[in-house]
VEXDREN-2710 file (C-alpha; in Angstrom, 1 decimal):
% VEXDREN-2710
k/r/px/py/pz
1/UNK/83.2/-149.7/85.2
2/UNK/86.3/-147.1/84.2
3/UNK/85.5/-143.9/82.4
4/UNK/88.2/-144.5/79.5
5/UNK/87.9/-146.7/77.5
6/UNK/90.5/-149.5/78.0
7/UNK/92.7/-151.9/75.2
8/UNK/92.2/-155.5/75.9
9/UNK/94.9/-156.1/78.5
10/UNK/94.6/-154.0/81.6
11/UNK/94.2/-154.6/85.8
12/UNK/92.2/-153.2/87.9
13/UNK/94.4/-153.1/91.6
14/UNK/94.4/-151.1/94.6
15/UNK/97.3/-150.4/95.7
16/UNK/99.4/-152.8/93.7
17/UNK/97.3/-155.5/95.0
18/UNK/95.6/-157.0/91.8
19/UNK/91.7/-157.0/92.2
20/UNK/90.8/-158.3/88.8
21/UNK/93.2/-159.3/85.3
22/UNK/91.6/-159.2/81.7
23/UNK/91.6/-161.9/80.0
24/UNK/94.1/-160.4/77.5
25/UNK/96.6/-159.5/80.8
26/UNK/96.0/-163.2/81.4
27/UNK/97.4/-164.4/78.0
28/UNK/99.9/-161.4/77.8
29/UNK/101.9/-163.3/80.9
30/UNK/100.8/-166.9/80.7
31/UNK/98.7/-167.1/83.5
32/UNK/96.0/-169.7/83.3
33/UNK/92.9/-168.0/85.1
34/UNK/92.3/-164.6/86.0
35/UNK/92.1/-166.3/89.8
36/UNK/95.9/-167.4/89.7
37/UNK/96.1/-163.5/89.8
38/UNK/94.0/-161.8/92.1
39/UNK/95.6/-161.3/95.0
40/UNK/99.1/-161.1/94.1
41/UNK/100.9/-157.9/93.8
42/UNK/101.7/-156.1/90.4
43/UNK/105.5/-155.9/91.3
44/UNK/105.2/-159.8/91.6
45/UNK/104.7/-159.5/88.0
46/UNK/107.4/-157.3/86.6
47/UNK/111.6/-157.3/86.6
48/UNK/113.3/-155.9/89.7
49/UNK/114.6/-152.9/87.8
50/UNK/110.8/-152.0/87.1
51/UNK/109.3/-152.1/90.7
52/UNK/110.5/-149.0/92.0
53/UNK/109.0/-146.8/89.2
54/UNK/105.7/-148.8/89.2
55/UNK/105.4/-148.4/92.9
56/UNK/106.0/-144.5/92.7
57/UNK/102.9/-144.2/89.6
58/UNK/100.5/-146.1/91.9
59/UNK/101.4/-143.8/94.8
60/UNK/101.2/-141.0/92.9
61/UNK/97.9/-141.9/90.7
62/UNK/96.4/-143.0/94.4
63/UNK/97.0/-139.6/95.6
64/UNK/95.8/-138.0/92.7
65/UNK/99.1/-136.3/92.0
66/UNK/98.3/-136.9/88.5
67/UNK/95.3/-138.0/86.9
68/UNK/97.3/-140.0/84.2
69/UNK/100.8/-141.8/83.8
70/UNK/102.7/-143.9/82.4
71/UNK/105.5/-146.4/82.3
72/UNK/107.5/-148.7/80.2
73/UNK/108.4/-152.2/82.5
74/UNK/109.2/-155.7/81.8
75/UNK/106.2/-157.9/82.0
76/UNK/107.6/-161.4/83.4
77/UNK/106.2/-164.2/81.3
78/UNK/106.0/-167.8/80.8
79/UNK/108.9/-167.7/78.8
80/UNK/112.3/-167.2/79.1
81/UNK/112.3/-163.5/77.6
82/UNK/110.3/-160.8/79.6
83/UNK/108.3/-158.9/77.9
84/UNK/108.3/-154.9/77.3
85/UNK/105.4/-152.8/78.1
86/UNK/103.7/-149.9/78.4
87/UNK/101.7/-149.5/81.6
88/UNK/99.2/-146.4/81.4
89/UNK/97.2/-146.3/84.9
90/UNK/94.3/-143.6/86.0
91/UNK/91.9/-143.7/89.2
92/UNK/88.4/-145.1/88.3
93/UNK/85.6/-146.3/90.1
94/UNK/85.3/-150.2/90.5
95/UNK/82.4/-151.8/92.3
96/UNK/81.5/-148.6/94.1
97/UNK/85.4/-148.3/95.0
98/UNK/87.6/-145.9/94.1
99/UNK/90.4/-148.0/92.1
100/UNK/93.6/-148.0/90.0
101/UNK/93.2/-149.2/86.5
102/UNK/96.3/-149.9/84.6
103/UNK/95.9/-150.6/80.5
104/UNK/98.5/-152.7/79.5
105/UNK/100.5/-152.1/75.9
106/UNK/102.7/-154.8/74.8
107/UNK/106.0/-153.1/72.9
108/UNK/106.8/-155.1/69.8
109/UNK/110.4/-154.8/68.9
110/UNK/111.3/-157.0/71.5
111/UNK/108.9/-160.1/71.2
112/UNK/107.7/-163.1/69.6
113/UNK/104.9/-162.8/67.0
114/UNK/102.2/-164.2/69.0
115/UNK/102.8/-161.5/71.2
116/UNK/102.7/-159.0/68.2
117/UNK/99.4/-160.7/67.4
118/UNK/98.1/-159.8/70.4
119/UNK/99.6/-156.1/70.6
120/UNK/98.1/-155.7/67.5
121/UNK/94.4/-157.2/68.8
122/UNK/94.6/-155.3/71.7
123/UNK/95.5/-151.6/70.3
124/UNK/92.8/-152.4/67.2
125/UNK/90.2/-154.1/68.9
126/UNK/90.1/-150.6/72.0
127/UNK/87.0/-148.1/71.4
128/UNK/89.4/-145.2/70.8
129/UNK/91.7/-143.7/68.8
130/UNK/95.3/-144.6/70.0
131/UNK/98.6/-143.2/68.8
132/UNK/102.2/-143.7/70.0
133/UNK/104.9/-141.2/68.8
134/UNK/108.6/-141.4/69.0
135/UNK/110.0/-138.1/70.4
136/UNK/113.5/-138.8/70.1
137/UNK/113.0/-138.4/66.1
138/UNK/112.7/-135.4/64.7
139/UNK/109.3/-133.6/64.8
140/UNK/108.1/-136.3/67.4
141/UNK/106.3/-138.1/64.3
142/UNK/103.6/-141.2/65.0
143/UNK/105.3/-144.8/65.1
144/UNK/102.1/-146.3/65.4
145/UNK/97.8/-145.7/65.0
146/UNK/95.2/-148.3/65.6
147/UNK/92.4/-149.1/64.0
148/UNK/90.1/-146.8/65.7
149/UNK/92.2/-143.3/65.2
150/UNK/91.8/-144.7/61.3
151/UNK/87.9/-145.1/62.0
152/UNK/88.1/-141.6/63.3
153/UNK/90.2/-139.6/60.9
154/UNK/89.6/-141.4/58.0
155/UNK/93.1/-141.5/57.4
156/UNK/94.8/-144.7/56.1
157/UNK/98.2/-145.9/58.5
158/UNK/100.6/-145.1/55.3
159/UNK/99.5/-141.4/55.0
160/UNK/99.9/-140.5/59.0
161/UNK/103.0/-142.8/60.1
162/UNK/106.2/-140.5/60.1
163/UNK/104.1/-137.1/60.3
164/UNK/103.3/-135.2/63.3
165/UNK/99.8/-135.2/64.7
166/UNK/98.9/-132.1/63.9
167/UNK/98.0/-132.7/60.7
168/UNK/94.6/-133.3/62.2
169/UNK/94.6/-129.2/63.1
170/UNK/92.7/-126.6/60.7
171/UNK/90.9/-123.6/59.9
172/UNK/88.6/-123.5/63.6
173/UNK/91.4/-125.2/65.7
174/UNK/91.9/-123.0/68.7
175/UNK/95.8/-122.0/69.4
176/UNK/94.9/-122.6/73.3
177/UNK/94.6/-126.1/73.2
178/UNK/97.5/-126.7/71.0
179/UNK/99.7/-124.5/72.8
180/UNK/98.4/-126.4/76.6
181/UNK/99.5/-129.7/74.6
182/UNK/102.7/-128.5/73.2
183/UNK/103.5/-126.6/76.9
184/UNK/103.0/-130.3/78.1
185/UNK/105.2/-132.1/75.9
186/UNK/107.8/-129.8/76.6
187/UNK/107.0/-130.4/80.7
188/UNK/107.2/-133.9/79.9
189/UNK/103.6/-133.9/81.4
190/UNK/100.3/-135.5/80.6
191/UNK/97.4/-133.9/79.8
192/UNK/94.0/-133.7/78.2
193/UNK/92.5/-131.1/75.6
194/UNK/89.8/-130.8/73.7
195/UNK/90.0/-129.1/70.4
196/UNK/88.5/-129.0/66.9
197/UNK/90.0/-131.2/64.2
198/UNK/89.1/-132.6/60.6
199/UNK/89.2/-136.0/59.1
200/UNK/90.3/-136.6/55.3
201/UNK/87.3/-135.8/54.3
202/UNK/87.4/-132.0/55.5
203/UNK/84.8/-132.6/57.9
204/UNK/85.3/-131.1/61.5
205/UNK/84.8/-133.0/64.5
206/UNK/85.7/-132.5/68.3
207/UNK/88.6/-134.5/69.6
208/UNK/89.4/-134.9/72.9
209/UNK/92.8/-135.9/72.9
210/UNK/95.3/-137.3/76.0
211/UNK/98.8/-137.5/76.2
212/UNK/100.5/-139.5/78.4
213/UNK/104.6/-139.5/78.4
214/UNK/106.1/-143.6/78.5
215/UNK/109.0/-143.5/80.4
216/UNK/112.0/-145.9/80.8
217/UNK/114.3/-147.5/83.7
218/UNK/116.0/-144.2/84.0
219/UNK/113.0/-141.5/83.8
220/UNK/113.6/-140.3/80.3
221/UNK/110.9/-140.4/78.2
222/UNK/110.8/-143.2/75.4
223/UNK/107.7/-142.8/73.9
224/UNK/104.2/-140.3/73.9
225/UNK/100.7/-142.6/73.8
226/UNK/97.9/-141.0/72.6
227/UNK/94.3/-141.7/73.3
228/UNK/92.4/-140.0/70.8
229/UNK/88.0/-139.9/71.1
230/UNK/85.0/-138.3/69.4
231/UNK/83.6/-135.8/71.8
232/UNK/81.1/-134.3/68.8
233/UNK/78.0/-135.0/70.1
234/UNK/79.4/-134.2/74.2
235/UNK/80.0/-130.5/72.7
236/UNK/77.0/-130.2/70.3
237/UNK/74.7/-131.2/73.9
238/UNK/77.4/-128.8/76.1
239/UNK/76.0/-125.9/73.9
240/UNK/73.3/-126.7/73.1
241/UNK/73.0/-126.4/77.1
242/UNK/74.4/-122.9/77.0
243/UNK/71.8/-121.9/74.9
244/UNK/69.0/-123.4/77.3
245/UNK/70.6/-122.1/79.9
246/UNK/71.0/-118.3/77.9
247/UNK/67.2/-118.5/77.6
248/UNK/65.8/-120.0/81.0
249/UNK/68.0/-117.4/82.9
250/UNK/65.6/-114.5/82.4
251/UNK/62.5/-117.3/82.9
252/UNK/60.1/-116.5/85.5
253/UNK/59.4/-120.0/86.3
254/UNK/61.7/-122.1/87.8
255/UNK/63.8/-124.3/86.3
256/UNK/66.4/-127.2/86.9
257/UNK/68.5/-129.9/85.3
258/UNK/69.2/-133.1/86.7
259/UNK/71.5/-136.4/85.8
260/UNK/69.5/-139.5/85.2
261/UNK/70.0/-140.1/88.8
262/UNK/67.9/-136.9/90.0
263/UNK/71.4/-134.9/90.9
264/UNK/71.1/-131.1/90.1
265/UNK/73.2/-130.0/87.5
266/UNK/71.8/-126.7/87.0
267/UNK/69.1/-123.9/88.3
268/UNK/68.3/-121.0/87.0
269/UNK/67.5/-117.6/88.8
270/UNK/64.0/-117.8/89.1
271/UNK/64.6/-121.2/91.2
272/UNK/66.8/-119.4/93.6
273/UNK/64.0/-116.8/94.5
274/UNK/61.4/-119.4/94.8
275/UNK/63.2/-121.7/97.1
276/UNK/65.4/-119.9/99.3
277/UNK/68.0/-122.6/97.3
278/UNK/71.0/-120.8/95.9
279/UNK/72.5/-122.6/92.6
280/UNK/75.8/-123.0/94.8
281/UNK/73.7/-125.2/97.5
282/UNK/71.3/-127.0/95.3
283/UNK/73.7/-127.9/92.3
284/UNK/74.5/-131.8/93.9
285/UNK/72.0/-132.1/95.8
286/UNK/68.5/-134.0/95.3
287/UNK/65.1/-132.2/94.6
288/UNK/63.8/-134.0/97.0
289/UNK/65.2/-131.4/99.6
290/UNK/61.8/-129.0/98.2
291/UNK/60.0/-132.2/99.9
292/UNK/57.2/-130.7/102.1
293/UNK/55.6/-134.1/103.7
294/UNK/52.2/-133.0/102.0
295/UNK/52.8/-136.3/99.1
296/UNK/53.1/-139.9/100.4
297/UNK/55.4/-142.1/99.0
298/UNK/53.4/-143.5/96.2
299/UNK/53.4/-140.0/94.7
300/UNK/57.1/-139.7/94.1
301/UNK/57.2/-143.4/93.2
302/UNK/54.6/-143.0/90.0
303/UNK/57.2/-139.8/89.6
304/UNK/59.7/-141.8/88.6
305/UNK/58.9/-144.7/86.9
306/UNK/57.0/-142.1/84.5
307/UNK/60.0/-140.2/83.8
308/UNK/61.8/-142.9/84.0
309/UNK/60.3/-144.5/81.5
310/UNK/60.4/-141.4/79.1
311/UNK/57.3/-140.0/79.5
312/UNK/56.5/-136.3/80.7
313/UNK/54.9/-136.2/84.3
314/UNK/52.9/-133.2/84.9
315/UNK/51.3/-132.4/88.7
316/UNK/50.0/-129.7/91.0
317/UNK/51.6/-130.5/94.3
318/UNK/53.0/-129.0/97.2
319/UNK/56.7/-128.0/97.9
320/UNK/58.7/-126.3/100.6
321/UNK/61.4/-123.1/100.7
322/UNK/64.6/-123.1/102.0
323/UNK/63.4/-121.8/105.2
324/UNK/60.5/-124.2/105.0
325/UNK/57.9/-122.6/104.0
326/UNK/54.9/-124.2/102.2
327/UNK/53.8/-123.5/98.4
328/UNK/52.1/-124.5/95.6
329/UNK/53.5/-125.4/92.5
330/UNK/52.4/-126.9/88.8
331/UNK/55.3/-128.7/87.8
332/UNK/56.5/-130.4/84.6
333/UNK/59.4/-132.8/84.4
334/UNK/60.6/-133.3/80.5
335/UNK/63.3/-136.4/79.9
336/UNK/66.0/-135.8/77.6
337/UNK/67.4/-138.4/75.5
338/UNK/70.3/-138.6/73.4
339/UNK/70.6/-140.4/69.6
340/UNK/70.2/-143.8/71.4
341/UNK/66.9/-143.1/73.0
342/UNK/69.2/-143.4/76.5
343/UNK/67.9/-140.3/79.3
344/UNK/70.4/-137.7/79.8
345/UNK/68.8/-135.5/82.1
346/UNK/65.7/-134.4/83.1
347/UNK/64.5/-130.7/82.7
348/UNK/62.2/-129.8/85.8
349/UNK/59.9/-126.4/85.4
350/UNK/58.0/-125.0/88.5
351/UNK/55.1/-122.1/88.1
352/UNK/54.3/-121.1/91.9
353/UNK/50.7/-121.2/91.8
354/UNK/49.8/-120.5/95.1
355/UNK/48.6/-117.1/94.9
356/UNK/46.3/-118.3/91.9
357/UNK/45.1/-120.7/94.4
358/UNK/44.3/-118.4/96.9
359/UNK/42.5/-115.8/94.2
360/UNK/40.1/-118.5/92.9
361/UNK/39.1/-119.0/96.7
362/UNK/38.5/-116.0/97.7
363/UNK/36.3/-115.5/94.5
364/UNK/34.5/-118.6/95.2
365/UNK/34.0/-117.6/99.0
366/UNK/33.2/-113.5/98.4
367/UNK/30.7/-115.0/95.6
368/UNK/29.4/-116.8/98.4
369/UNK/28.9/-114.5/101.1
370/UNK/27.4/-111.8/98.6
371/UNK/25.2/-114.4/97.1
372/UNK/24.3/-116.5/100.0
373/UNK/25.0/-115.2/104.1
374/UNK/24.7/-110.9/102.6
375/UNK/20.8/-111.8/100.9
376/UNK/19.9/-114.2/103.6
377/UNK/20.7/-111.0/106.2
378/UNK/18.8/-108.7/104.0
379/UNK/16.0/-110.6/103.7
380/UNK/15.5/-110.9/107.4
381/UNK/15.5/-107.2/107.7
382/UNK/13.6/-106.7/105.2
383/UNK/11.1/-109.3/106.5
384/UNK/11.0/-107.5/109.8
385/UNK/10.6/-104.2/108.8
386/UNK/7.7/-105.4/107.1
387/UNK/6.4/-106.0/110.3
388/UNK/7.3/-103.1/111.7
389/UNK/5.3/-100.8/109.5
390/UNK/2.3/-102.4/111.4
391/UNK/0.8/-99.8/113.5
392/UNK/-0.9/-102.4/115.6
393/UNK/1.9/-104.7/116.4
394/UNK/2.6/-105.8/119.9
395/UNK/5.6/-104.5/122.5
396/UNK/7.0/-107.1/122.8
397/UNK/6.9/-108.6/118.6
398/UNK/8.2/-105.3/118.1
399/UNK/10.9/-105.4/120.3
400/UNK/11.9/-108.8/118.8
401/UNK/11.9/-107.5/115.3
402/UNK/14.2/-104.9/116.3
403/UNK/16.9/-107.4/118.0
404/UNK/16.6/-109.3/115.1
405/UNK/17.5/-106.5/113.0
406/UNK/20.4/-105.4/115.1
407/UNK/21.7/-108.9/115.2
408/UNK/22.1/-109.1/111.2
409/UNK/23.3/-105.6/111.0
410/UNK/26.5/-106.8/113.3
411/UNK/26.6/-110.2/111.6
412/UNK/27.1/-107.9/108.1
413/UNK/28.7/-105.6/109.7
414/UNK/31.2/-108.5/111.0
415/UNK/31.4/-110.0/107.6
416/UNK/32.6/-106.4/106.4
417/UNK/35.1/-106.1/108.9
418/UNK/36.7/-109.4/107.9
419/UNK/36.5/-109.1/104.3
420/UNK/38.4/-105.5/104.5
421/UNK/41.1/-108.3/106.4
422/UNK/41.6/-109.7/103.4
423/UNK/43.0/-106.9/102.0
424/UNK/45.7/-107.0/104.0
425/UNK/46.4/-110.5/102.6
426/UNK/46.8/-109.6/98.9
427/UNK/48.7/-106.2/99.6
428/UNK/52.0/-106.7/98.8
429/UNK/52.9/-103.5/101.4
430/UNK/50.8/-105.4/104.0
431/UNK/52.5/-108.4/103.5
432/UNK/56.6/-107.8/103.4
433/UNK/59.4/-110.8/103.5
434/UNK/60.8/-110.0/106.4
435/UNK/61.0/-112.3/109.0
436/UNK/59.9/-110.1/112.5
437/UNK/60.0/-111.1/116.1
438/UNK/56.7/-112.4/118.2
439/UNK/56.2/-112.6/121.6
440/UNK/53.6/-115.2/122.1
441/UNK/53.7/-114.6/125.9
442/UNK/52.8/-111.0/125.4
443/UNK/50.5/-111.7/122.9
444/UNK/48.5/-114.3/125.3
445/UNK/48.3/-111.4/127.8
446/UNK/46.9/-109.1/125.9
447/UNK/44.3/-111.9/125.1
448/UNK/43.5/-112.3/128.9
449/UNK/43.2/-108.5/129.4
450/UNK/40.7/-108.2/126.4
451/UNK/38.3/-111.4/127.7
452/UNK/38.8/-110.9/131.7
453/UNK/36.1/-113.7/131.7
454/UNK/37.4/-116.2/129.8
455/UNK/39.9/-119.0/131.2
456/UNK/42.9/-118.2/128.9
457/UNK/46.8/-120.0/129.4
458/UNK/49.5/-120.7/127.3
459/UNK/52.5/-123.2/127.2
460/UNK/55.6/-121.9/125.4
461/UNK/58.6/-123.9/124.8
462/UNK/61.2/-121.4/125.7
463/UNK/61.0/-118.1/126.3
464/UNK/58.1/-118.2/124.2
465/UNK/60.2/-115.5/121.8
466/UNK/60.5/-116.9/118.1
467/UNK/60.6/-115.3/114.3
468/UNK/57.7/-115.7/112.0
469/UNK/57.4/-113.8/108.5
470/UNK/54.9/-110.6/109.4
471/UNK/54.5/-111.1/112.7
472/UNK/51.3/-108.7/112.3
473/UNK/49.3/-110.6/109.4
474/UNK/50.2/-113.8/111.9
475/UNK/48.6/-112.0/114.9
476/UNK/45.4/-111.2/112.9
477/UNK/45.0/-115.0/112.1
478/UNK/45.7/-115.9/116.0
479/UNK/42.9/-113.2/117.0
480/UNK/40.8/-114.7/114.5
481/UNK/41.2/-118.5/116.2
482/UNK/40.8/-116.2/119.8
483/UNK/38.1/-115.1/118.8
484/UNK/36.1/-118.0/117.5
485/UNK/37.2/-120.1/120.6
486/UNK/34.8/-117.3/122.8
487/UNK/32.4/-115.8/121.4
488/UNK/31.2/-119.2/120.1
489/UNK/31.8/-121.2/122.9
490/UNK/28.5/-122.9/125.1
491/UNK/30.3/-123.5/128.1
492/UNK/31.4/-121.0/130.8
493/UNK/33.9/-120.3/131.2
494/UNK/34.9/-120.2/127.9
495/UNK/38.7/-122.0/128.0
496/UNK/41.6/-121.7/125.7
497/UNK/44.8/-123.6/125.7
498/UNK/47.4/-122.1/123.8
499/UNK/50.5/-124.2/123.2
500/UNK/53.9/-123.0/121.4
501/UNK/56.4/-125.8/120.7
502/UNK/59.4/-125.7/118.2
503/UNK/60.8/-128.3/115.8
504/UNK/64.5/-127.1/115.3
505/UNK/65.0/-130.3/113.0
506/UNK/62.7/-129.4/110.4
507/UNK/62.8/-125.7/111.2
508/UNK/58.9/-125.5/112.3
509/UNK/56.7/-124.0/114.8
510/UNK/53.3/-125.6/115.8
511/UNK/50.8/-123.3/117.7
512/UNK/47.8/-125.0/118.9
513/UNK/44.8/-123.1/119.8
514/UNK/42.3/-125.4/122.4
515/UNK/38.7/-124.4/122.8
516/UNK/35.8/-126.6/125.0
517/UNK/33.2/-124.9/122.6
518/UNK/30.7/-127.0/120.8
519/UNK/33.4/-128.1/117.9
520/UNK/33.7/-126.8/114.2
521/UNK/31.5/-128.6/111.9
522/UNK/32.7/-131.2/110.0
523/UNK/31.4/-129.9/106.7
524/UNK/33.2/-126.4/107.7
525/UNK/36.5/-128.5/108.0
526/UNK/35.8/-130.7/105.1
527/UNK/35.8/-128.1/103.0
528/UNK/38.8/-126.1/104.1
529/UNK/40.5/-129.0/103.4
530/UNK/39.5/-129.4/100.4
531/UNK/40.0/-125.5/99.2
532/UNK/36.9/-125.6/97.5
533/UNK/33.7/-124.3/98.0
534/UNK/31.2/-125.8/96.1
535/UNK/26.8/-124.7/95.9
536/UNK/26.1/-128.0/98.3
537/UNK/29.7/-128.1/100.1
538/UNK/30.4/-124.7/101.6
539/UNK/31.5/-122.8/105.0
540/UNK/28.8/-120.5/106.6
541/UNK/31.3/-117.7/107.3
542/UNK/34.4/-116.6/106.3
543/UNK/36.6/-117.0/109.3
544/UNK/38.1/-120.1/109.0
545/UNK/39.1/-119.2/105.5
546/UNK/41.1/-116.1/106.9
547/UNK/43.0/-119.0/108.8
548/UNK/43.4/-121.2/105.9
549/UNK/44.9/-118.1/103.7
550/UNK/46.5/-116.0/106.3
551/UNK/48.7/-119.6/107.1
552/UNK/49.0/-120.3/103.0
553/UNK/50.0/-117.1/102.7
554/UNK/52.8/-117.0/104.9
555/UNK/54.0/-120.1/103.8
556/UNK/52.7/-122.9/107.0
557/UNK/49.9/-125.0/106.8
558/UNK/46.6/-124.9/108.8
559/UNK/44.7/-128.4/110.3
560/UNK/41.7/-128.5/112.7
561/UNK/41.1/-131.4/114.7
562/UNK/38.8/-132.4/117.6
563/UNK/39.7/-131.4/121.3
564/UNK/39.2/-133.9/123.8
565/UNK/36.5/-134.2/125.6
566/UNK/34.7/-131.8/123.4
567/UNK/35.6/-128.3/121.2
568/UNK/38.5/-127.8/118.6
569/UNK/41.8/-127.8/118.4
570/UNK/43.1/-125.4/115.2
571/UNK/47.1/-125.6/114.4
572/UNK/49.2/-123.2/112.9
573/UNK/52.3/-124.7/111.4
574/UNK/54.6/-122.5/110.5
575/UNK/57.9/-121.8/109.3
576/UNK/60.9/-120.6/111.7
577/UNK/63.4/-117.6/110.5
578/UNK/66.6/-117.3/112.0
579/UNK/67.9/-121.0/111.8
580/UNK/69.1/-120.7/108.0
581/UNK/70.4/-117.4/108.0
582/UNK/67.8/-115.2/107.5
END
């Protein structure tokens, strides 16, 4: 529950109301259950003379004054005698609430030997290192080690008692660290370092050391209490990290680091330019804030318990910018465990894959249309021109033969115009980042000028003025929808409902385009929605792919749908600039 490590005989209170006593506490002052002191106040517990410091440490720990200090009191007991202390209390965290704990040292000189016992229990029996030195001898030598600084040093108690701690320091120690220590004791401050030292056995290991000054009745400073603990394998992970980090930075895929809980701890560059995310806004955050709504639940559920469970998790998927715009990614999450097979982190890697996407469409559909729709046309021409070498043919087969030859020369000649549009797509000068303004009210009237005879209105939320990236490369997938919604319509007039409306929540805007024509296919919408065209499943033109990779491209997302009572209803969702800066 508390970061440090603790002896056997500490309180958790807040305030100095007690929330919870050791067991060790418990014995220390002769209280029969931990319940006959929860609820009563720390003071309750110590001399008169004591109660004004102790109230002043909890204060000043409470407001974070100091992150460590520490007291000598007299500990009332079920004896006669009180007995002396050392109170060392820090802010941790205690069933989700931010509390006080207070370790408890028993001071020796003055009690019986059952309470030495116990001293002795507690300082041996705590997970660290723990030294006290007396300050008021010369050279501030140790008076006292416990077991664990012997465990740690490898030194026995009758070669370090008298000596000064720094017989720990050697050949890599850094001067800083000793010189913050030594600028502390003189302060008569605590303070934490961490620093190189080297056991008996010459070997080097990282110690991170605290120092907390024990005062008496009148302020002055009896003792120094060291807690002393093996950060080794904390600094071998820390650069190891560095290195990681050295190497990802000039990565062109994405990368972060969370904490087993899924908090970002790190990103590197490449993430930034991807997402929109700088490393100052993502690093505490979730990555569930690249969430685009295109995975259900169960997705991100068999997510985690995969990585949670140790194993790598590997997915295509779809994830949104900053700005909120859609794009593909393949994505990799790695766990990363220390010695004890416990998850440290996990390392997330994104490759955008959305423009391979896009290529291996286009391939797939210009295959198509050369194979498929371009011979089909030819061999109608070719089978009318036969015809029309016959001298004798009739007017009026003749006249047939020529429509039908004009008709597939505009259907190609169509098809050509559209696939030069696709150009425009993959040019990077055709396509720039910038975030330009369109006026959909304008636009809808330059739509009614250009089809006088069709029944065309619009609904804008607004003024009907909003940012979209390349407002031009948007405009040729709106005349594309336009255009689809007329020319193929069988009723007349042909009508087309336009609606603008704005989600300033999730920084979206939805355009709907309404037709009353006969409807799109379902096997056209099937496979758009899919993104695959396959030799049994494909589109018969190339249009409503323009949609599907003029919207991809620009980072929205395309749906068609039935209009009611008859025709199709094809959305543009797309993302809004402005609202995040841009």
């Amino acid at each position: 529950m508390g970061t440090e490590p603790s002896p056997d005989s500490f309180l958790i209170h807040s305030g100095l109301e007690i929330a919870y006593a050791s067991p060790g506490f418990c014995t220390l002052v002769g209280a029969e259950s931990r319940a006959q002191l929860v609820g009563t106040t720390l003071t309750d517990l110590v001399t008169s003379d004591s109660r004004s410091p102790l109230r002043e440490q909890a204060a000043r720990i409470e407001a974070n004054d100091a992150s460590t200090l520490g007291l000598t009191v007299d500990l009332h007991t079920d004896t006669d005698q009180p007995q002396r202390a050392i109170l060392v209390s820090s802010l941790v965290e205690w069933d989700d609430t931010e509390r006080v704990q207070t370790s408890v040292f028993p001071i020796t000189g003055v009690d019986t030997e059952s309470r030495r016992l116990l001293y002795d229990q507690a300082m041996d029996e705590a997970p660290v290192g723990i030294t006290i030195s007396d300050p008021s001898r010369p050279d501030n030598p140790l008076i006292h080690v416990n077991d664990g600084f012997r465990e740690l040093t490898g030194y026995p108690q009758d070669e370090v008692l008298g000596q000064n701690c720094r017989f720990l320091q050697g050949e890599a120690t850094r001067e800083e660290p000793v010189a913050r220590m030594r600028d502390a004791i003189d302060a008569e401050e605590p303070v934490t370092v961490e620093l190189r030292n080297y056991r008996k056995d010459g070997s080097m290991f990282w110690n991170r050391v605290t120092l907390v000054p024990i005062r008496d009745d009148a302020g002055s400073v009896r003792n120094w209490l060291g807690y002393q603990q093996d950060v080794t394998a904390e600094k071998r992970y820390e650069q190891d990290l560095s290195l990681f980090k050295g190497q990802v930075e000039g990565s062109d895929k994405a990368i972060l680091i969370t904490d087993p809980e899924g908090t970002i701890d790190y990103v590197n560059p490449a993430f930034e330019r991807l997402t929109g995310y700088t490393a100052a806004e993502a690093t505490g955050l979730n990555p569930r804030i690249l969430k685009s709504g295109q995975q259900d639940d169960a997705f991100y559920a068999e997510l985690w318990e995969t990585i949670t469970a140790g194993e790598v998790w590997e997915a295509e998927l779809t994830n949104q910018t900053k700005q909120g715009e859609l794009f593909e990614v393949k994505q990799k999450i790695i766990p990363v465990t220390n010695g004890h097979g416990e998850i440290t982190h996990f390392v997330g890697i994104e490759q955008d894959v959305t423009e391979r996407v896009l290529t291996t469409q286009t391939l797939d559909v210009l295959n198509r249309v050369m194979r498929h729709n371009l011979r089909n046309a030819l061999n109608v021409i070719d089978g009318h021109a036969e015809l029309l070498e016959d001298e004798g043919l009739d007017p009026e087969t003749r006249r047939t033969s020529i429509a039908a030859i004009r008709d597939q020369t505009a259907s190609m000649q169509e098809t050509a115009e559209k696939t030069a549009k696709i150009r425009s797509i993959w040019d990077p000068a055709e396509t720039p980042g910038t975030w330009d303004r369109l006026d959909m009210a304008s636009l809808v009237e330059t739509y009614q000028r250009q089809y006088p005879d069709a029944d065309i209105t619009c609904t804008c939320e607004g003024d009907g003025d909003v940012q979209v990236r390349n407002a031009e490369l948007f405009k040729t997938a709106m005349d594309e929808a336009i255009v689809n919604a007329i020319e193929h319509t069988d009723h007349s007039p042909a009508e087309v409902t336009i609606t603008v409306q704005r989600d300033p929540d999730a920084d979206q805007l939805r355009i709907r385009v309404a037709d009353n024509g006969p409807g799109i296919p379902d096997l056209e919408r099937q496979v758009i929605e899919s993104g695959e065209e396959t030799p049994l499943d494909h589109s018969l033109g190339i249009g409503l792919w323009l949609l599907e990779w003029i919207t991809t491209t620009l980072g929205g997302e395309l749906t068609i749908t039935d209009n009611e009572p008859r025709g199709s209803v094809v959305t543009f969702q797309m993302p809004i600039g402005g609202s995040n800066g841009d």
